[in-house]
C-alpha positions as CSV (number, residue, x, y, z in Angstrom):
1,X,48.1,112.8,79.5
2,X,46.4,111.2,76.2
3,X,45.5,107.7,75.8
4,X,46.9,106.4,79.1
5,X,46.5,102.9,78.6
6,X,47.7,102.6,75.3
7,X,50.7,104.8,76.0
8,X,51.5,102.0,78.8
9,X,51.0,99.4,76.7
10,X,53.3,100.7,73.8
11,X,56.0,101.4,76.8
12,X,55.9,98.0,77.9
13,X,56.5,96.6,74.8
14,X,59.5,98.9,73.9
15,X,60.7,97.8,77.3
16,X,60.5,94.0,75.9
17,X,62.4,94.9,72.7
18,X,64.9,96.8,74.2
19,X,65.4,96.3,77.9
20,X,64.8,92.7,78.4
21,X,62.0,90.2,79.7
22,X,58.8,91.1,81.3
23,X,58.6,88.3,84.4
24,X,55.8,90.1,86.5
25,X,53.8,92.9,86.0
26,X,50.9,94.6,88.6
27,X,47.4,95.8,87.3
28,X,47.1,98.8,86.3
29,X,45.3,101.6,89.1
30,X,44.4,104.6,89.2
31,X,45.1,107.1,91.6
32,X,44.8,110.8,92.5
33,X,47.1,113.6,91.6
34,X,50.7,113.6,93.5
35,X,52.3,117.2,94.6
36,X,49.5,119.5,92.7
37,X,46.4,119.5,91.3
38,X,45.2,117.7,88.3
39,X,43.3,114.3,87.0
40,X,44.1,111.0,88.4
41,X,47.1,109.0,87.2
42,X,47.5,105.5,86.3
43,X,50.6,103.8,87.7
44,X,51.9,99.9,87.2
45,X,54.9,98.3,87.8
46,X,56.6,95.8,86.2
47,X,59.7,93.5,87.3
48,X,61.9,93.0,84.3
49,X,64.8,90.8,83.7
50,X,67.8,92.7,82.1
51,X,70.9,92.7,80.5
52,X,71.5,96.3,80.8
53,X,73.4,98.0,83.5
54,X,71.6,100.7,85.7
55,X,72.4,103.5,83.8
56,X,71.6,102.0,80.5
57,X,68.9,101.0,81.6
58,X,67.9,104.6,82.5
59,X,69.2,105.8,79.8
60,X,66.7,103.3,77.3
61,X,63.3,104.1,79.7
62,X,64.9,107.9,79.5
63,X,65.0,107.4,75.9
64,X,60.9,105.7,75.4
65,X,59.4,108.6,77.5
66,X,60.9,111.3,74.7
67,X,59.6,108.7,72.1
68,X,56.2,108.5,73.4
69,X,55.8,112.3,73.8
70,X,57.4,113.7,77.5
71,X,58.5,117.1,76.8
72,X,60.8,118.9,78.8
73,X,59.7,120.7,81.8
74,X,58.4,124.0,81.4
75,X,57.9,125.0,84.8
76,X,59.4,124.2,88.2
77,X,57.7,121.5,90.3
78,X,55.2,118.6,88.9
79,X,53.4,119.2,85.6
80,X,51.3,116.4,83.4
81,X,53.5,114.3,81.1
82,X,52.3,111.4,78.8
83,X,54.4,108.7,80.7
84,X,57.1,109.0,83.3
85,X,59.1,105.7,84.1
86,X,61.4,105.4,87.2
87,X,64.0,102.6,88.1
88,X,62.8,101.8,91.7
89,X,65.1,98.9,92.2
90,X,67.6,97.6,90.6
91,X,68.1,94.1,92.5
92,X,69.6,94.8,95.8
93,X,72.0,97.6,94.7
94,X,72.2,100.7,96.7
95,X,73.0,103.5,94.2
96,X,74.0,107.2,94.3
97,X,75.2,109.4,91.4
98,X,74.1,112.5,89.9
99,X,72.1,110.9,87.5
100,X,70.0,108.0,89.6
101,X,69.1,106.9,92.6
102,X,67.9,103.4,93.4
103,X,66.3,102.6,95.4
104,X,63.8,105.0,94.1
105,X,64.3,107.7,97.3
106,X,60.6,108.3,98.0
107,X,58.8,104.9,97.3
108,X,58.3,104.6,100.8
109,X,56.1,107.3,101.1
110,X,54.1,106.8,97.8
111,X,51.0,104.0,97.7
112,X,50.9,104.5,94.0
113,X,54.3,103.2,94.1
114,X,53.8,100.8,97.0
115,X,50.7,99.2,95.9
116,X,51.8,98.0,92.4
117,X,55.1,97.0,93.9
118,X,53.4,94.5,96.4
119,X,51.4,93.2,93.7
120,X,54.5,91.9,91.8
121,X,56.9,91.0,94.8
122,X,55.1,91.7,98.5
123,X,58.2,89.9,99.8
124,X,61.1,91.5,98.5
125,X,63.3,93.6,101.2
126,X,63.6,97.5,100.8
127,X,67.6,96.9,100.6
128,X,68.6,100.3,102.6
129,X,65.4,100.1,105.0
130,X,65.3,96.6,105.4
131,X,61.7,96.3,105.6
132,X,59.4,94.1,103.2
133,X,57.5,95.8,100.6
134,X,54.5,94.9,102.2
135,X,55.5,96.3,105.7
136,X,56.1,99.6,104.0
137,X,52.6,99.6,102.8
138,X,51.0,98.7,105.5
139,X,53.3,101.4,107.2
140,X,53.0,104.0,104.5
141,X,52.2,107.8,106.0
142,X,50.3,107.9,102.6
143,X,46.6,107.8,102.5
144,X,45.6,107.6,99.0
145,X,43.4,105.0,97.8
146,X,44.1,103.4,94.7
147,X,41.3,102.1,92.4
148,X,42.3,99.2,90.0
149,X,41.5,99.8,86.1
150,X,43.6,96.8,84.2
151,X,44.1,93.4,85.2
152,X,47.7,92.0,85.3
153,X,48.4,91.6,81.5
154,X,47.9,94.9,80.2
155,X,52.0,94.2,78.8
156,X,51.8,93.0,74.9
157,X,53.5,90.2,73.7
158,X,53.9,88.5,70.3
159,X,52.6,85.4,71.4
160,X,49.5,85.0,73.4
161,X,46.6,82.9,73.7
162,X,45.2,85.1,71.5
163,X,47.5,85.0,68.9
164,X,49.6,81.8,69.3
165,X,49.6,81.1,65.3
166,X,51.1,84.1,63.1
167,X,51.1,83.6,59.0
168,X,53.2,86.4,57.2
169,X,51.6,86.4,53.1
170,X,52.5,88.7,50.7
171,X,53.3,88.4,46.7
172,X,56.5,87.1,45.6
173,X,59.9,89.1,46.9
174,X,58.0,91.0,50.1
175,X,60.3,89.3,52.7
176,X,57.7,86.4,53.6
177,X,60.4,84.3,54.5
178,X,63.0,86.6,55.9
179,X,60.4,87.7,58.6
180,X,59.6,84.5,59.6
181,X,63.0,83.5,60.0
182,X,63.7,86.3,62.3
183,X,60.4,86.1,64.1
184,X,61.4,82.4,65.0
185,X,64.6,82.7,66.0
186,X,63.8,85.9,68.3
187,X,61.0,84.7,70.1
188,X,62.1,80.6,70.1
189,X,59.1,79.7,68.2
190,X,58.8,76.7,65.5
191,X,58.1,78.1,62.0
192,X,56.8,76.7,59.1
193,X,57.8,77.5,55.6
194,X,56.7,76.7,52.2
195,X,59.2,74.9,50.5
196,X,59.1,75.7,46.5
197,X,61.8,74.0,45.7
198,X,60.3,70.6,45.9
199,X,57.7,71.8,43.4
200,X,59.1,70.2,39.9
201,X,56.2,71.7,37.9
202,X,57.0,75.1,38.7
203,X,60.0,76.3,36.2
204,X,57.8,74.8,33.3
205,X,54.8,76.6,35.0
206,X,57.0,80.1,34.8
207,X,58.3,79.1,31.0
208,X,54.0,78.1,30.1
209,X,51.3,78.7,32.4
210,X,48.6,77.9,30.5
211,X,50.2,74.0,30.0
212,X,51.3,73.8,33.5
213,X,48.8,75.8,35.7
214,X,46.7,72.6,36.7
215,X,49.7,70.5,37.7
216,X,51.4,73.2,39.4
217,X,48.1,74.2,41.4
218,X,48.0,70.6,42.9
219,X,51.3,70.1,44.3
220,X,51.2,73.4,45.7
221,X,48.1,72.5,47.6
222,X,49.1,69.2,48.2
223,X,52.7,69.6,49.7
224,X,50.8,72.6,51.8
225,X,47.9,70.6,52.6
226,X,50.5,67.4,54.3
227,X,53.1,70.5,55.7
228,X,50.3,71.4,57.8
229,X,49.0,68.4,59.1
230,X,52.6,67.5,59.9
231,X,53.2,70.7,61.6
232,X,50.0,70.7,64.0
233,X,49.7,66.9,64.2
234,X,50.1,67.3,68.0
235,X,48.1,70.8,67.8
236,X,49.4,74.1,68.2
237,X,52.6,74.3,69.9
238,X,52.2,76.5,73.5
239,X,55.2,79.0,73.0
240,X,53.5,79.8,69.4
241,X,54.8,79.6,65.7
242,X,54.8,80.9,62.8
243,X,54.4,80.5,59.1
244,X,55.3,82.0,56.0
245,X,52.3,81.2,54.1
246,X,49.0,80.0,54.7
247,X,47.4,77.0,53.0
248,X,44.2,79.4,52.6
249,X,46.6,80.6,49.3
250,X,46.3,77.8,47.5
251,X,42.7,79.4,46.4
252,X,43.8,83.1,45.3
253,X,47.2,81.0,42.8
254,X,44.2,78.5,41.8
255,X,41.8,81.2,41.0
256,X,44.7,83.5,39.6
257,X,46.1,80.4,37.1
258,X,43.3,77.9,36.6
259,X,40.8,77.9,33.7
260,X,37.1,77.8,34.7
261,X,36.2,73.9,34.7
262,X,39.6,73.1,36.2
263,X,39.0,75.8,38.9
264,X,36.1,74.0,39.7
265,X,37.2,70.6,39.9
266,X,40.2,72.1,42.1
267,X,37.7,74.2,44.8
268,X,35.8,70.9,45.6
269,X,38.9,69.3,46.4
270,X,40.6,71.9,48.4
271,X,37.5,72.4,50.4
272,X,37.3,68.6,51.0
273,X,41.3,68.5,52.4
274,X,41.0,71.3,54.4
275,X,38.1,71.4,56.4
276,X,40.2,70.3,59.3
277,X,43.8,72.3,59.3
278,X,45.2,74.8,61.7
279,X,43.9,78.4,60.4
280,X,45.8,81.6,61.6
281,X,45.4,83.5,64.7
282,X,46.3,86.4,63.1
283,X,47.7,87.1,59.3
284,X,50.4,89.6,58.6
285,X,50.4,90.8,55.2
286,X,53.7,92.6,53.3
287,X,52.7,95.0,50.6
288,X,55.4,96.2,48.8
289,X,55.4,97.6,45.2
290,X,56.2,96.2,42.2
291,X,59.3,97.8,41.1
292,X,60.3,96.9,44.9
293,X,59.2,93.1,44.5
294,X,60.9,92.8,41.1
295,X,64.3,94.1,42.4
296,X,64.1,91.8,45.5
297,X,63.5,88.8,43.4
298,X,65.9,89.8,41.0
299,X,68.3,90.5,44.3
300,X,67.7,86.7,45.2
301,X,68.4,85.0,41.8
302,X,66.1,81.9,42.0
303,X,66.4,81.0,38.0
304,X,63.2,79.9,37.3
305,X,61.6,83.5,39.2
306,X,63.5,85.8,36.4
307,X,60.9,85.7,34.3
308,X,58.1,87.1,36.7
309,X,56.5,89.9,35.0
310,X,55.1,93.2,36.8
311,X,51.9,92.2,35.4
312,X,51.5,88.3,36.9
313,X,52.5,90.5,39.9
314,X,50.0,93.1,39.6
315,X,47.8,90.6,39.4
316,X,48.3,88.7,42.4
317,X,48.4,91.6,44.3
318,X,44.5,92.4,43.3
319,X,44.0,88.4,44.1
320,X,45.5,89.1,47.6
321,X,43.3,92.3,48.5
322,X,39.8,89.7,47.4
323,X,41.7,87.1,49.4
324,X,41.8,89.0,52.6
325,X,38.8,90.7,52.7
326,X,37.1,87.1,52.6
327,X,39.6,85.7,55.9
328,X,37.6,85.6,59.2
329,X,41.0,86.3,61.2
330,X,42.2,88.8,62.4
331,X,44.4,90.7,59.0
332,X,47.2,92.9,60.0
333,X,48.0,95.1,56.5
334,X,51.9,96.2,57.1
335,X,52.8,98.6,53.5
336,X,56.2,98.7,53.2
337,X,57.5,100.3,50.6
338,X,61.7,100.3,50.4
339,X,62.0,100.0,54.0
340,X,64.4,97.4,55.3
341,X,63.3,95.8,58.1
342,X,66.6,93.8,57.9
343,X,69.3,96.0,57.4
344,X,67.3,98.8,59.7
345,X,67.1,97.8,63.5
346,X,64.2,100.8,63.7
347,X,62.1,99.2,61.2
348,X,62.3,95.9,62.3
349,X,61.6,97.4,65.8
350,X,58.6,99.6,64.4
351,X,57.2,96.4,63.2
352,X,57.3,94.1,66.2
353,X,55.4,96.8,67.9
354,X,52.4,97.2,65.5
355,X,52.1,93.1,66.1
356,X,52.5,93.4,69.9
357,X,50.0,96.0,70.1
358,X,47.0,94.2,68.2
């Protein structure tokens, strides 16, 4: 029922979060009906590495079709359903309780099960019949014919060829850094992050803009500008990474804090350094509102930040909407509000998903 595809998709990459690593996965087919009459199904299968036992792992893929939308039966017998997601095998375990049954009791007799299954493993042994899963194709009583729809990466990760570079923006006190950090150390990627303490013009800056925009402007761009040729001076690492700013910034602080003719002198020179750096695969901005970005910097007591007004906020958060309706990649808007995506597995969870799913 619904959007089939994208109801797979977003199942897979709960699975991820939840259940454990994807190794293989089958195209996606389609194929007619099973046990009454109604329009075709789609069926995959996926071989997952796990850390939950068999029931808890039931329990979680129990758990994602309520989430995305199986209702209880309302009849006897088969009926549509948005997804349905069965445990065929659970290595070579032979299991019987009132709850589940692996191996799956009638995969033998199914081709929409069969066919995915020798897609991802044509070897593996049936552990109670002994036979290979390709045998039990080829020997299936079934003759439904399967017709392939998706090619073998219809799963979403993080980190694809696609998007291999992730840059997380947003005004001061939206969690920049605190996502990165736990992007990196979940997924085992390299990050990069802007380091402002290094910056001696910037407490001055916060006491006097007007006296200290100039300087201030330039080491920014400067300490981003060698960061990122530092960072990518072998090229863009294969397993992906991630940043907590973008040297693309530089422009919307420049423009926000530089008179006129120094603005001008600035431009020429960014645009000279940076013809040649790493730009994002895909930017992730955090909006969050002012009252919430004041009581977050406030939370983190950085001295020289006290003084931030809502209005220098206010105003880079106008800078940022010009600034990213001028970015050629892809833009990935994530409003906020309060919500924790540290303190609140749900959120955090909620999160990953809307990046998996670009």
């Amino acid at each position: 029922m619904g959007d089939r595809r994208a109801t797979l998709r977003k199942a897979g990459a709960l699975l991820c979060l939840r259940a454990g690593k994807v190794l293989h996965q089958s195209p996606i087919y389609e194929s007619p009906s099973w046990g009454y009459q109604s329009q075709p199904f789609y069926n995959t299968c996926l071989l997952l590495e796990t850390h939950l036992p068999p029931q808890d792992l039931l329990d979680c893929m129990q758990n994602i079709e309520k989430e995305l939308g199986r209702q209880p039966k309302t009849r006897s017998g088969y009926e549509d359903r948005p997804l349905d997601l069965d445990l065929l095998f659970y290595g070579d375990l032979s299991i019987t309780t009132p709850s589940l049954a692996v191996p799956h009791p009638q995969l033998h007799l199914r081709n929409f099960v069969l066919q995915p299954l020798v897609a991802i493993a044509p070897e593996y042994r049936h552990p109670v019949l002994q036979q290979s899963l390709e045998t039990l194709l080829q020997e299936s009583p079934d003759t439904a014919q399967l017709k392939q729809k998706y090619p073998a990466s219809w799963v979403p990760q993080l980190f694809d060829s696609q998007k291999q570079f992730f840059v997380i923006e947003g005004n001061i006190g939206s969690g920049k850094t605190t996502l990165t950090q736990k992007l990196a150390a979940q997924f085992e990627v390299p990050a990069l992050y802007e380091n402002f303490s290094d910056n001696p013009h910037l407490p001055a800056f916060y006491e006097n803009p007007e006296a200290h925009a100039l300087a201030v402007e330039t080491h920014f761009m400067e300490d981003r500008i060698e960061a990122y040729t530092n960072f990518f001076a072998k090229g863009k690492p294969p397993q992906g990474a991630v940043a907590d700013y973008s040297f693309l910034k530089s422009i919307l602080f420049a423009e926000l804090n530089l008179n006129s003719s120094d603005y001008k002198t600035y431009i020429n020179n960014f645009r000279a350094q940076t013809a040649s750096l790493q730009a994002p695969d895909v930017l992730v901005y955090l909006h969050r509102p002012t009252t919430v970005l004041l009581a977050q910097i406030k939370a983190r007591g950085r001295s020289y930040e006290q003084g931030i007004s809502a209005k220098y906020l206010e105003q880079i958060a106008q800078q940022y909407e010009a600034f990213l309706a001028e970015l050629s990649c892809p833009v990935v808007r994530l409003d906020l509000g309060v919500a924790d995506f540290v303190g609140e597995a749900a959120v955090y969870e909620q999160l990953l998903v809307s990046l998996m799913l670009l």
